[in-house]
C-alpha angles and dihedrals in degrees: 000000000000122000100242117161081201090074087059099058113103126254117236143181117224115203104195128031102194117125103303091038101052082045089049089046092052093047086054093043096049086052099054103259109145095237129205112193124190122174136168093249095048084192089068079059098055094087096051085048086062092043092052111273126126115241120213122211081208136045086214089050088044087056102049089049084080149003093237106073114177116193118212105153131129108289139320094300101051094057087051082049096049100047092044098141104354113137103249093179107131096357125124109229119202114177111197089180127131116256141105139280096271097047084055097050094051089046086055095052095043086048098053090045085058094064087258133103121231143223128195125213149186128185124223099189140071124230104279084048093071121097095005107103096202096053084080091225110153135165124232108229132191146165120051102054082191092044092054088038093059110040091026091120091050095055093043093065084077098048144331115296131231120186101200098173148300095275099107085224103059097078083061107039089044077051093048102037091055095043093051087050077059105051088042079058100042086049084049092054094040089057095050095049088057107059089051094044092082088054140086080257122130105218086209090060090044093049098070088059091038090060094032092057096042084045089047094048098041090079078078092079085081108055085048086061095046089050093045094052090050106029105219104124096194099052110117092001110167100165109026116215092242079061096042095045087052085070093059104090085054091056096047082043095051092044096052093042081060102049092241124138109238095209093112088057105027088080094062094029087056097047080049086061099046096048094056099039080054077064099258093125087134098057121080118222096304089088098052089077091070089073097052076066101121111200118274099033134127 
């Protein structure tokens, strides 16, 4: 019997070989992790078959290979589909597809239904990410509190791993809630970058102070959360939001003088507005998410 660390690895089943999951399957393979692959299209799993992997003419035949089963398929609907009759009882399933709480949570409670326990997770890393440990890619992970314990380090080979709770939707909404503060940032930037672009202004020479002053103003999220958990919206307050919202007509001016559409910018501008005329002038933006509130929540 020879000593070889390769007969530890664990074995694992990979549902989806797009572009994250054939990145997901090479990290396991270059690590040692005996890999079965299945997708839709069985040509996208040709490569991985000449790198190692097993490919399964079934998904059903791909879950019972082995008791690890990771999901990274399209959306909610294509991981019920694909595992449309496959015998779940005993498997640990781990679904690293995109989707919402809800949808997590109800993918939990089928799962579990099925004889198997269930792991929620949300990636916070594109492609090139995966399997390069400087690159600080991680996934959000959350459900089975036993499940994570005990393949942690096998899940970890891909990307970093972070465990944020037993409630099957926090791996999502972690996922989500992070992605929409980028896209609110990404919407900032656009917007910036058009109202030099008409100018005698090189975008590479604006760029460096673009990223130096949203660098310099993230620190913020902080003291929101500080606020939030407090609540107390003036504590700490620097620049009030009467003060804030004063500065409004300049940017719509700005904005018109420079033949660029405000629309990126009118939606906060205009809970700005509200918020102030409610008589929180002396706030800063904290208590402006009072008002994304919808009724009935909680």
């Amino acid at each position: 019997m020879t000593d070889n660390p390769v007969d530890s690895r664990t074995p694992l089943t990979l549902l989806g070989t797009g572009d994250m999951g054939t990145a997901l399957a090479r990290a396991w393979l270059a690590a040692g992790h005996p890999v079965t692959v299945w997708n839709r299209t069985a040509s996208r799993a040709e490569a991985l078959a000449a790198e190692g992997a097993t490919v399964a003419r079934t998904a059903a035949e791909a879950v019972a290979a082995n008791r690890l089963v990771v999901a990274c398929l399209l959306d909610d609907a294509s991981v019920g589909e694909a595992l449309d009759g496959a015998d779940l009882t005993g498997r640990d399933l781990v679904n690293l597809t995109t989707g919402t709480p809800g949808q997590g949570r109800a993918r939990a409670a089928w799962a579990e239904a099925r004889g198997a326990r269930f792991l929620d997770g949300g990636i916070m890393a594109v492609p090139p990410m995966i399997g390069v440990p400087e690159s600080g890619g991680y996934v959000f992970y959350s459900g089975s509190p036993e499940l994570f314990a005990e393949h942690r380090d096998t899940l970890a080979v891909p990307a970093g791993t972070r465990y944020v709770g037993a409630d099957p939707g926090f791996a999502a909404l972690h996922d989500v809630a992070l992605l929409s503060a980028m896209n609110g940032m990404f919407a900032g930037v656009m917007h910036a970058f058009a109202l030099i672009r008409p100018e005698d202004i090189a975008p590479k020479d604006f760029a460096p102070l673009l990223f130096g002053w949203l660098t310099a103003m993230a620190p913020a999220v902080h003291q929101t959360a500080d606020q939030l958990e407090s609540g107390d919206y003036t504590k700490g307050v620097v620049s009030n939001l009467a003060m804030q919202a004063a500065g409004i007509p300049t940017f719509l001016r700005t904005a018109e003088e420079q033949h660029v559409s405000p629309e990126l910018l009118t939606p906060y501008l205009e809970l700005m507005e509200k918020r102030v005329a409610q008589g929180h002038g002396d706030e800063d933006g904290t208590g402006m998410i009072e008002l994304l509130k919808k009724e009935g929540s909680h």
